[in-house]
C-alpha positions in Angstrom: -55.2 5.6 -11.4 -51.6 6.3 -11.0 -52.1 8.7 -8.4 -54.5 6.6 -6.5 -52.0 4.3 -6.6 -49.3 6.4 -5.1 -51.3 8.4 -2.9 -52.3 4.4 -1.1 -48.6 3.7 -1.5 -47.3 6.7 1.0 -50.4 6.6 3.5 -49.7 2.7 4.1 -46.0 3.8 4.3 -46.9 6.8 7.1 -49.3 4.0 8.6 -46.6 1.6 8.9 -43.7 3.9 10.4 -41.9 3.9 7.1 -41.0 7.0 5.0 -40.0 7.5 1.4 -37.0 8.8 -0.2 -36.2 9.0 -3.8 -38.3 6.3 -4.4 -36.7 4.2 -1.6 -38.7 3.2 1.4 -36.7 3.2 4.4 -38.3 1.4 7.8 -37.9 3.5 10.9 -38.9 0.2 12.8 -35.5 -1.8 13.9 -35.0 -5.3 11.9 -32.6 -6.1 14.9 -32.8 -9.7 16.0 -30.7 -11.7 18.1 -29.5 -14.0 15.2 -28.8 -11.1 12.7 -25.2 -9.4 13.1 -25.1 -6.3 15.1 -23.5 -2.9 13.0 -21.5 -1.8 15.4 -21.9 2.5 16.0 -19.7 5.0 15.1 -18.4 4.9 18.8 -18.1 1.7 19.1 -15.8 1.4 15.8 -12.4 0.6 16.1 -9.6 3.3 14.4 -6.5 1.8 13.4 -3.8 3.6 14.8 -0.5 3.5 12.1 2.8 2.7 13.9 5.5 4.7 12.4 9.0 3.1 12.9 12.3 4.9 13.4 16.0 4.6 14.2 16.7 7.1 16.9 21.0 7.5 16.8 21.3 9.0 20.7 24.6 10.5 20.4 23.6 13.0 17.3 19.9 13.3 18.3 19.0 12.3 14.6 15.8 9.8 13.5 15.3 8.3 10.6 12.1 6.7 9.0 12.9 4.0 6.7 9.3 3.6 5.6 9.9 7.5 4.3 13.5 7.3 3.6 13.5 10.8 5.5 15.5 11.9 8.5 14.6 14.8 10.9 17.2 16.3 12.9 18.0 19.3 15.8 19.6 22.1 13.9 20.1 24.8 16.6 16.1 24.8 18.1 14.4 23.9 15.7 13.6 20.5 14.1 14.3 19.9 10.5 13.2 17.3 7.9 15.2 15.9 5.1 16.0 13.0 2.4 19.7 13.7 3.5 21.9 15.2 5.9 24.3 18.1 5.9 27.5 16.7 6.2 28.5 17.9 9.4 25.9 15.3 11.0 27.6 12.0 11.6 25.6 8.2 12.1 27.6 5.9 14.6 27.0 2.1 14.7 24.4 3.6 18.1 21.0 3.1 17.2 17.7 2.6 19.0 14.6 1.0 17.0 11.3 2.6 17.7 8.0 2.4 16.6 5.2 4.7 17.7 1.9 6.5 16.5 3.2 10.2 15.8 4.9 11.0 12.5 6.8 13.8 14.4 9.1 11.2 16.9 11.0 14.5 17.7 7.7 14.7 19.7 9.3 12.7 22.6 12.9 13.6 22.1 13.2 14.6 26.0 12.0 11.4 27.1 14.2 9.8 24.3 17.3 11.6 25.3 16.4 10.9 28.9 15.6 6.9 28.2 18.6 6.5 25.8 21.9 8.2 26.8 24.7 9.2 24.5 26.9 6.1 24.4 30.8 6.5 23.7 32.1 7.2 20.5 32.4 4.2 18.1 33.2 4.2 14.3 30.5 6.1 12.1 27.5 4.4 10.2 27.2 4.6 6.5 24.4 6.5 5.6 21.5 4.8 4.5 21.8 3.6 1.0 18.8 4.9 -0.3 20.9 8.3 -0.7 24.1 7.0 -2.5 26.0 8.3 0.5 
């Protein structure tokens, strides 16, 4: 009797456009009405994109990412990423405030430097105080 059962089960199901998996019937048929919500697709999903912010300091070519407590800085050609700088680097009162979506802002450093000239010398920043500096 069981099988009878389940064999009526799954030929109404075939009938009907439905199919069985696991034990769960799933309708190929669309339930889609014009007063239930529509699930948006996978393209049609909004990403959020993170904003990373930074202090750029022009006149050392330096950022910083407070969010990180991390700098990254030009050392010869390369760019390098710390929790502190060597103390040749020096911070002046200069800063420009930037937020984009790359968590490498060294990214746009030509348009940066090009954008935000060096300024004239003024007295040096203190370090950020997450270091003890």
């Amino acid at each position: 009797m069981k099988y009878l059962t389940l064999a009526i089960i799954i030929i109404i199901s075939q009938l009907s456009g439905c199919k069985t998996m696991g034990g769960i019937m799933v309708s190929n048929q669309s339930t889609h009405s014009s007063n239930s919500k529509h699930m948006p697709s996978v393209h049609e999903r909004r990403t959020t994109v993170e904003l990373h912010e930074y202090y750029y300091y022009p006149n050392s070519a330096i950022y910083f990412e407070p969010s990180r407590n991390i700098y990254f800085y030009l050392s010869g050609t390369k760019w390098l990423v710390s929790a502190s700088l060597p103390n040749h680097y020096k911070l002046d009162r200069h800063r420009i405030s930037l937020k984009m979506k790359s968590d490498k802002p060294y990214s746009h450093y030509y348009s940066h430097k090009k954008k935000y000239p060096k300024k004239h010398k003024s007295k040096p920043r203190k370090r950020h105080k997450s270091y003890g500096h």
